[in-house]
C-alpha positions as CSV (number, residue, x, y, z in Angstrom):
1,X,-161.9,164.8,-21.3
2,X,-158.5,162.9,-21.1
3,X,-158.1,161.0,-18.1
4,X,-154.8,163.0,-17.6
5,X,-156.7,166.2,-18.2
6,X,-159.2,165.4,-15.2
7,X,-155.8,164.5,-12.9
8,X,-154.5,167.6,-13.9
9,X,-157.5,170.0,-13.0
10,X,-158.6,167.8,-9.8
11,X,-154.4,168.4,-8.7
12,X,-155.4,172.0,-9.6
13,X,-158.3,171.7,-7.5
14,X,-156.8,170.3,-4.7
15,X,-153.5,172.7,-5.0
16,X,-155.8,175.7,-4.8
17,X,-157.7,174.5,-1.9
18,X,-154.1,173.9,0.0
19,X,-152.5,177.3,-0.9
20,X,-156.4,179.2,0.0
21,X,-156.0,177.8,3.5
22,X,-152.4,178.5,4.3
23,X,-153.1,182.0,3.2
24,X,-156.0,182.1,5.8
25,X,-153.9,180.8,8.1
26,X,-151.3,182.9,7.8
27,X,-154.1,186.2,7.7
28,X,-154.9,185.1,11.0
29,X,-153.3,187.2,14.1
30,X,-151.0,184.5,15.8
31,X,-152.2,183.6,19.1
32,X,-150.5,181.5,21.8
33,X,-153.1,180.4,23.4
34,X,-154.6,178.6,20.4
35,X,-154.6,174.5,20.5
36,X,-151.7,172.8,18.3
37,X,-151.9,169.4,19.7
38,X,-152.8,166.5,17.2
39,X,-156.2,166.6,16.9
40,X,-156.1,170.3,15.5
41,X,-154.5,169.1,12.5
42,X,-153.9,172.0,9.8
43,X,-157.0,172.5,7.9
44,X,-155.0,172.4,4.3
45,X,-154.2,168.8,4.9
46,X,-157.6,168.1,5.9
47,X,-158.5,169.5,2.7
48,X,-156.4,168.3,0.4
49,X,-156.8,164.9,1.6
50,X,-160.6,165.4,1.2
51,X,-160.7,167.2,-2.3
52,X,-158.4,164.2,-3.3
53,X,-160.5,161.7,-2.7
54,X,-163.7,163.3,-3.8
55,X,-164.9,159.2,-3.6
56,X,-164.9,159.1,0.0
57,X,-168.8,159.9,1.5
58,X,-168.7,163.2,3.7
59,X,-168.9,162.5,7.7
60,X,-172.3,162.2,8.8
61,X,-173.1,165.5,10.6
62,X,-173.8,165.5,14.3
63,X,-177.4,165.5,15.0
64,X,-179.3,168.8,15.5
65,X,-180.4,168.5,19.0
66,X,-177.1,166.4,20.0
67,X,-174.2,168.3,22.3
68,X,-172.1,165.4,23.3
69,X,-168.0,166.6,22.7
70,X,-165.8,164.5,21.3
71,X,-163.6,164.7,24.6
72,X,-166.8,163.6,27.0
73,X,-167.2,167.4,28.7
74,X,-170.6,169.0,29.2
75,X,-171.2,172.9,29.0
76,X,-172.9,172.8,32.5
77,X,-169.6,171.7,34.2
78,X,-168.0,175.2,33.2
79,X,-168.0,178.3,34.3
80,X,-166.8,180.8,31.8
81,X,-165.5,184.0,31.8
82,X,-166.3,186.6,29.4
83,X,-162.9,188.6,30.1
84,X,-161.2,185.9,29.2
85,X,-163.1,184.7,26.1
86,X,-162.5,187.9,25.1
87,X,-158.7,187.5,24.6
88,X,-159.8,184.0,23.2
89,X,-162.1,185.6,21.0
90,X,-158.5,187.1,19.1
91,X,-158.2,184.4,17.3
92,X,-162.0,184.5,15.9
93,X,-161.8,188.3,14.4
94,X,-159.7,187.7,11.6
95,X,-162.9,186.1,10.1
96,X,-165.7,186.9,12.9
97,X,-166.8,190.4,14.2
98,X,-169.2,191.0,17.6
99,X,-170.9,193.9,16.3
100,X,-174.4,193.6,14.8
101,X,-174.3,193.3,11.1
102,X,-171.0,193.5,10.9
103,X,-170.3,190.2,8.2
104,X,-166.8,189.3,7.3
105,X,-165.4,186.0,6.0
106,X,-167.7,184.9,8.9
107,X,-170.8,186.5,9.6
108,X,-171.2,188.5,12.5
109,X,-171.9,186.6,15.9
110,X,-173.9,189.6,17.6
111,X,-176.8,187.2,19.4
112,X,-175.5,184.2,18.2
113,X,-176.7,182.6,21.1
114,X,-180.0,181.4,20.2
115,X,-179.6,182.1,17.1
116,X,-180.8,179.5,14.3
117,X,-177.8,178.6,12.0
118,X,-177.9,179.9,8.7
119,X,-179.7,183.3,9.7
120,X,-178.6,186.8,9.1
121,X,-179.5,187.9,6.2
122,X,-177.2,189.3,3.2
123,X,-174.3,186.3,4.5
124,X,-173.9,183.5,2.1
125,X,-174.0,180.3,4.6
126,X,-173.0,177.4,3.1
127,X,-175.6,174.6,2.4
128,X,-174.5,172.6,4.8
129,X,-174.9,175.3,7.8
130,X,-178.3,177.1,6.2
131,X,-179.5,173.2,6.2
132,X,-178.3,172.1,9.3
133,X,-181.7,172.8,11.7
134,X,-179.1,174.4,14.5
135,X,-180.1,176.7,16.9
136,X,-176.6,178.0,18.5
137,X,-177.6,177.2,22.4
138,X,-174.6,177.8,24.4
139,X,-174.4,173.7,24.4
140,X,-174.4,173.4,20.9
141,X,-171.9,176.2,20.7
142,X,-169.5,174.2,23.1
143,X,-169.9,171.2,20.9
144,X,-169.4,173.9,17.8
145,X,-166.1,175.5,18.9
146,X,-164.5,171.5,19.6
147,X,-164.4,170.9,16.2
148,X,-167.0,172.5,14.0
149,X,-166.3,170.6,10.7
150,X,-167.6,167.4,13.1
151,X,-170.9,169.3,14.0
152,X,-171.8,170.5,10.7
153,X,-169.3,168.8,7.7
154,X,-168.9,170.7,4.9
155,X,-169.0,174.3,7.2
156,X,-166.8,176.9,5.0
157,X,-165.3,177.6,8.9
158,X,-162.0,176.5,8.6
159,X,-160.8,176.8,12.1
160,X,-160.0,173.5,13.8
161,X,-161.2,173.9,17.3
162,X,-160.7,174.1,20.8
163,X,-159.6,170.6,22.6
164,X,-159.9,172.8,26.2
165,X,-163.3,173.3,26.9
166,X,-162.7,176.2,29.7
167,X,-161.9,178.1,26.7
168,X,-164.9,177.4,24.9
169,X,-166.8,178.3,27.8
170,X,-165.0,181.5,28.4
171,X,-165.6,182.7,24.3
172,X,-169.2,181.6,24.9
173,X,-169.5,184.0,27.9
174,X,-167.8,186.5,25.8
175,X,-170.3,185.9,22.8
176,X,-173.5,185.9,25.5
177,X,-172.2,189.0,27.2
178,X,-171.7,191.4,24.2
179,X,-175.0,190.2,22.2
């Protein structure tokens, strides 16, 4: 293959990945409540910076058994509240449902907590989540929900995060009380 061939189909590559995540994106129910500061940057520059230079080693995942946030906060200094991680939780259905064996982009997060990554059957995990020796604690989801390509890299998940840990703790509560 022609060296200009190869530019060509990674640019294909690359333009694909971009215009798959804007649609998402734009799929998604708009919610004002979800984080837009700078370190939620738009997940089609994330990838086409990453599909572009395919060079670059992946980020070394964050250890199984580790729950330290990038921001410093701990699960155990939060109190959250399932009403309100339900109107959080908006944000998650486009791609997530609660009910049990209900799969959608996302597979269903009935008793995700204390779940082991990678587990309902019929969903196809990526390698990187089915490989990842997770079991979704409500501290590991905390960590999760900050910035989930950080915690598990290469996660199909596209969705950025949560910077504000109450709300974290509120869709957690939310997630714990409807499993």
């Amino acid at each position: 293959m022609k060296q200009s061939e190869s530019k060509i189909r990674v640019g294909g590559v690359v333009l694909c990945l971009a215009v798959s995540a804007l649609a998402l994106a734009a799929c998604s129910k708009k919610d004002d409540t979800v984080d837009t500061s700078a370190d939620s940057a738009p997940a089609a520059a994330t990838t086409s910076a990453a599909a572009a230079d395919s060079a670059t080693p992946p980020a070394a995942k964050v250890a199984a058994d580790n729950v330290e946030t990038i921001s410093g906060a701990k699960f155990a200094s939060f109190t959250g509240d399932a009403d309100k991680g339900k109107a959080d939780f908006v944000t998650c259905t486009t791609c997530h449902a609660i009910e049990a064996g209900v799969n959608k982009i996302g597979p269903s997060l009935h008793g995700v907590v204390g779940r082991p990554a990678g587990s309902i059957a019929g969903y196809a995990y990526s390698t990187a989540n089915k490989t990842s020796g997770i079991t979704w604690s409500q501290e590991k989801l905390f960590q999760y929900l900050e910035n989930p390509q950080r915690v598990v890299p290469g996660t199909k998940m596209s969705f950025p995060g949560w910077s504000d840990p109450q709300k974290r703790a509120d869709v957690i509560a939310y997630l714990k009380a409807n499993s």
